[in-house]
LUMFI-420607 format. One line per field, with one value per residue (C-alpha): x, y, z; residue in one letter; residue number from 1. Coordinates in Angstrom, 3 decimals, decimal comma. Example, Ala and Ser with C-alpha at 12.3 -4.5 7.8 and 13.67 -1.06 7.14 Angstrom:
% LUMFI-420607
east <- [12,300;13,670] .
north <- [-4,500;-1,060] .
up <- [7,800;7,140] .
resn <- [A;S] .
resi <- [1;2] .
% end
This chain:
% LUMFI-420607
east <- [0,000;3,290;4,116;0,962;0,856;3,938;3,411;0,605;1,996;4,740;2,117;0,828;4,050;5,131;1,089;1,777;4,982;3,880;1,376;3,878;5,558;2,365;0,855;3,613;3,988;0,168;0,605;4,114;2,002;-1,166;1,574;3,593;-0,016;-1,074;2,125;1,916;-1,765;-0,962;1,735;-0,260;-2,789;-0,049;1,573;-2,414;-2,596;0,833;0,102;-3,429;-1,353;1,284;-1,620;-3,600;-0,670;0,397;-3,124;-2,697;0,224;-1,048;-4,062;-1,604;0,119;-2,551;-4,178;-0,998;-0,852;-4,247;-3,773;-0,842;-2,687;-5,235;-3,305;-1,278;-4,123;-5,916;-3,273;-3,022;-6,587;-7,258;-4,976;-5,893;-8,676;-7,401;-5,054;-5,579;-6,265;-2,748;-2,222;-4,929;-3,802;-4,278;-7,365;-6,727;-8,261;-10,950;-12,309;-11,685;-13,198;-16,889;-18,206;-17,318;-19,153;-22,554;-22,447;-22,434;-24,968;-27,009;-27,205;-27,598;-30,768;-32,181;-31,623;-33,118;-36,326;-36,759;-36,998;-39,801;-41,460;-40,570;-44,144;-45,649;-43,866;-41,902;-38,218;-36,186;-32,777;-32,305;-29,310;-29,655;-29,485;-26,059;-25,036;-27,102;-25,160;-21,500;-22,792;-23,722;-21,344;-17,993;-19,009;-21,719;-20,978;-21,003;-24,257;-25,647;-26,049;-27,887;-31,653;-33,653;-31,514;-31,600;-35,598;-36,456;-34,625;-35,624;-39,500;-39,402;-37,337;-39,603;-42,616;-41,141;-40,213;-43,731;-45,216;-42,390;-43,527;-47,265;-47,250;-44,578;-44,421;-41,303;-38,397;-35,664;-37,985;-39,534;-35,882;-34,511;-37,227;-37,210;-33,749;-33,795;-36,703;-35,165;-32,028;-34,231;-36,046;-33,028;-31,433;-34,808;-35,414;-31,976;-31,678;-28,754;-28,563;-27,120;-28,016;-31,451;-31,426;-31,326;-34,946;-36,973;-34,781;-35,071;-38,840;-39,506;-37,446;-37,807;-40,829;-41,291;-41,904;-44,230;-47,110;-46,653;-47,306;-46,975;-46,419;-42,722;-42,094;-42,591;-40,975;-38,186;-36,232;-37,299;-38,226;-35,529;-33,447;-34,865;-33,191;-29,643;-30,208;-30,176;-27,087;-25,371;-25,730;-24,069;-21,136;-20,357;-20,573;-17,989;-15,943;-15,744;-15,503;-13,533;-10,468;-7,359] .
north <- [0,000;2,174;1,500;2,464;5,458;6,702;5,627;7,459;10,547;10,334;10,303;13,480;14,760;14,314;15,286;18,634;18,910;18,261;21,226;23,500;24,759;25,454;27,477;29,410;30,294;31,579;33,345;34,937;35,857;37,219;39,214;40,542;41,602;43,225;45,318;46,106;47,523;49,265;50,574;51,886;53,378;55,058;56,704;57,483;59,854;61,342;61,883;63,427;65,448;66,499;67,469;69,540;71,435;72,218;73,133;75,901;76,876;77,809;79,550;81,530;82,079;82,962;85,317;87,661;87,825;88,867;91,156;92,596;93,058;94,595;97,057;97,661;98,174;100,545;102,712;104,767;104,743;108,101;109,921;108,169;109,903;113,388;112,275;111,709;108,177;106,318;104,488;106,636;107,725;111,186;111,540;112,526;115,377;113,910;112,674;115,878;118,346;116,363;116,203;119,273;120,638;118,612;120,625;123,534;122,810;121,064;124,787;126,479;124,664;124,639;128,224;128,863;126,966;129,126;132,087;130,465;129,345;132,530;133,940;131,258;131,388;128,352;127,473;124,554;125,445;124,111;123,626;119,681;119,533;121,297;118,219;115,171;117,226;115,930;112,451;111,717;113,187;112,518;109,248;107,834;104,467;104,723;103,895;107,488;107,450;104,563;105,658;104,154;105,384;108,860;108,299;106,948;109,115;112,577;111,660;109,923;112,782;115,363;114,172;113,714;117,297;118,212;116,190;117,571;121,318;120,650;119,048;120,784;123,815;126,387;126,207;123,809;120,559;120,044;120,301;117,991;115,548;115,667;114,876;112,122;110,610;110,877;109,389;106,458;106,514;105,939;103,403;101,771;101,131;100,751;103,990;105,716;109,305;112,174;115,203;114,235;114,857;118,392;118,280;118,350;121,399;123,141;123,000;124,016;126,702;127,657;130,055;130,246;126,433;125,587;126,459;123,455;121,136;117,300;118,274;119,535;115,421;115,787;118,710;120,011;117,566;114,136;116,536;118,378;114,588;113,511;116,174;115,284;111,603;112,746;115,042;111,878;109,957;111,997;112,752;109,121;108,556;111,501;110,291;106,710;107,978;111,147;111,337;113,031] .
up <- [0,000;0,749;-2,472;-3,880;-2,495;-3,325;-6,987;-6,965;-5,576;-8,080;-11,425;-9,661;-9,294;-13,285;-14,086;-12,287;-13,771;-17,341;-16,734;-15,807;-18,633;-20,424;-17,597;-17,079;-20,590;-20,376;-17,389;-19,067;-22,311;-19,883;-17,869;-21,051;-22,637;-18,900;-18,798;-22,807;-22,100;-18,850;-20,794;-23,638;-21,516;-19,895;-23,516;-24,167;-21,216;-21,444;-24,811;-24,381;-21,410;-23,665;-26,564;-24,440;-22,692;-26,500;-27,334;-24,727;-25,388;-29,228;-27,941;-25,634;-28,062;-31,169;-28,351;-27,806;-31,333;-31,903;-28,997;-30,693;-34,247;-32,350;-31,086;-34,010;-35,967;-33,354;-32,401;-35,509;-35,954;-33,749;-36,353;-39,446;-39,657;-39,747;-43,110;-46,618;-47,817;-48,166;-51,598;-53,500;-57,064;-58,276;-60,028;-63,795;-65,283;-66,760;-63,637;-62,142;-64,639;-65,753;-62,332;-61,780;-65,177;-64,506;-60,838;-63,248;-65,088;-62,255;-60,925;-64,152;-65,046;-61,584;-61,480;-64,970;-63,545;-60,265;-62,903;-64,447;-61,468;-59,251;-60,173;-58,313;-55,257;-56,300;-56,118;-57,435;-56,048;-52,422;-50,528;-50,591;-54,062;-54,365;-51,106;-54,051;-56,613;-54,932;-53,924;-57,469;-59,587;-57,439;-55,953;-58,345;-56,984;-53,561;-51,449;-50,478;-55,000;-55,477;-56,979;-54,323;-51,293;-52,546;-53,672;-50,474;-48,235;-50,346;-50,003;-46,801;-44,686;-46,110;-45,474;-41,693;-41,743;-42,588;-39,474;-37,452;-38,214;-37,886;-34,436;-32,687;-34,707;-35,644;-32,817;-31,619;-30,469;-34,114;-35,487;-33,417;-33,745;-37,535;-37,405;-35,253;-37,026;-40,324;-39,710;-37,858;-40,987;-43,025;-40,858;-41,089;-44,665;-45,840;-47,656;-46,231;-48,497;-45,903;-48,010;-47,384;-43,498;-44,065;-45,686;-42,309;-41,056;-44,474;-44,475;-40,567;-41,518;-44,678;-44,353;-48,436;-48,428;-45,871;-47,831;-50,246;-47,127;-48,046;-51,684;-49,864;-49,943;-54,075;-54,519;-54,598;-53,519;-55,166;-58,664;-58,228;-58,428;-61,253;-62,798;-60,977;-62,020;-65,766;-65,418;-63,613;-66,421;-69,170;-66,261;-66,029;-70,004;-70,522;-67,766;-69,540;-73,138;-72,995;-70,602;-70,949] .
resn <- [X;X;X;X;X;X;X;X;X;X;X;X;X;X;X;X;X;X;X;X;X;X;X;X;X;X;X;X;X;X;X;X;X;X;X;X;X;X;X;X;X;X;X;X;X;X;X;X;X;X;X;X;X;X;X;X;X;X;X;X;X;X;X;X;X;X;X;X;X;X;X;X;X;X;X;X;X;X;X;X;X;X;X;X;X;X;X;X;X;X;X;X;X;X;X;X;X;X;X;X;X;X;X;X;X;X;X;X;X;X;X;X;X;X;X;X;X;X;X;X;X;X;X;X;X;X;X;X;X;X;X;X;X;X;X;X;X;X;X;X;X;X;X;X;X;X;X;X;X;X;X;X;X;X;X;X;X;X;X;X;X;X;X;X;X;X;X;X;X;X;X;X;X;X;X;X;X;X;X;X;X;X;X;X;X;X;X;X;X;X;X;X;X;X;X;X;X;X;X;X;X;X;X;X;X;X;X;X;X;X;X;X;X;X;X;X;X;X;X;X;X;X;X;X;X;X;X;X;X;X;X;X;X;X;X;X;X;X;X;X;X;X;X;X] .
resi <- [1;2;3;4;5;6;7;8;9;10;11;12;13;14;15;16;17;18;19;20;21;22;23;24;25;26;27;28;29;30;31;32;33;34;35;36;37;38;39;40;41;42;43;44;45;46;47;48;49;50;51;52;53;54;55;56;57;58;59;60;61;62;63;64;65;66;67;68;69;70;71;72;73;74;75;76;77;78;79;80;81;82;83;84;85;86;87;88;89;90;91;92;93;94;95;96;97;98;99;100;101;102;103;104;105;106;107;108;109;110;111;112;113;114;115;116;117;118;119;120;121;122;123;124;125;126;127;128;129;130;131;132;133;134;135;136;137;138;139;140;141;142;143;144;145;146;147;148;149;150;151;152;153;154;155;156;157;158;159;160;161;162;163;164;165;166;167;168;169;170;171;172;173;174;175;176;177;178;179;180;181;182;183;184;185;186;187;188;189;190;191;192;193;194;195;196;197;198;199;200;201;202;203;204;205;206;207;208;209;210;211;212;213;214;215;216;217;218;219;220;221;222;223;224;225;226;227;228;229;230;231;232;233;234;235;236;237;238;239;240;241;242;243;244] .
% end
């Protein structure tokens, strides 16, 4: 039975030790792949670490620079104002002398028309007009000479100069208030013309025209336009075909 038993506790023995070598080469392999993931996991965070400490140090950096362009570019600006345009090329003479002879005869006809219209109390030259007058013929493409922001604005602010004066009457409150209005006005519909914010303190002013009432939001101004409009027109045809 001695015998027995250590036989049998021998087979165990070499069973056991038969196992070995392929357990421990599992539990090697499940050790090597432990250690290879801890590892990994351990580059992924230092290198989400590293990532976001660079990320910050390019925003750092991209905000001092804006702060610096900033500042360059708003330094000068207080003075830049008071100076001619850098970069601008002198205007030839072309472009100097055709606006300058459909102001001319802007005037001249307008004037010609108060002579006919002087016997009924009527008059076609107003200050705006000389103001439309520069707008269209020395900057017919900026925004203040497009046809509806001058049409808009003309009619519009003088018709708010004519409610001004008949609710608050002559004096400072109904020029103030047609000012403001019309330059809410303006802002409002999109039609940005400045020579036409003069219109409410022309009329509450302007004893010789308050007796045309609301027909002040037809005329002079807006008529008086459609005249400009037509002069524009041949200005920007000799500017294109004749220069020199």
């Amino acid at each position: 039975m001695g015998m027995q038993m250590r036989a049998g506790t021998g087979y165990c023995h070499n069973h056991i030790s038969s196992l070995t070598p392929a357990f421990s080469v599992r539990l090697r392999s499940f050790s090597s792949s432990t250690s290879l993931l801890f590892s990994n996991t351990h580059f992924i965070k230092h290198k989400k670490v590293l990532n976001y400490g660079t990320f910050l140090s390019e925003r750092r950096r991209t905000r001092a620079s804006e702060i610096r362009v900033s500042s360059d570019v708003a330094a000068p600006s207080n003075w830049d104002d008071w100076k001619p345009v850098k970069g601008t090329a002198t205007p030839s003479l072309s472009e100097i002398l055709w606006p300058s002879v459909g102001a001319f005869a802007a005037m001249a006809i307008l004037g010609k028309m108060d002579q006919i219209l002087a016997p009924k109390g009527l008059s076609m030259t107003i200050a705006p007009l000389g103001a439309v007058s520069a707008v269209l013929f020395a900057t017919p493409t900026s925004p203040g000479a497009r046809k509806y922001n001058m049409f808009m604005a003309q009619i519009g602010c003088a018709a708010i100069g004519v409610l001004s004066f008949s609710i608050f009457g002559p004096g400072w409150l109904a020029r103030s208030i047609g000012l403001a209005a019309s330059v809410a006005y303006m802002i409002y519909t999109g039609a940005i013309h400045p020579p036409a914010a003069s219109l409410p303190i022309l009329f509450i002013d302007g004893v010789k025209l308050q007796h045309l009432n609301f027909w002040y939001a037809l005329f002079p101004g807006a008529a008086g336009c459609i005249l400009l409009c037509l002069i524009q027109e041949m200005v920007v045809y000799l500017k294109s075909n004749i220069k020199f």
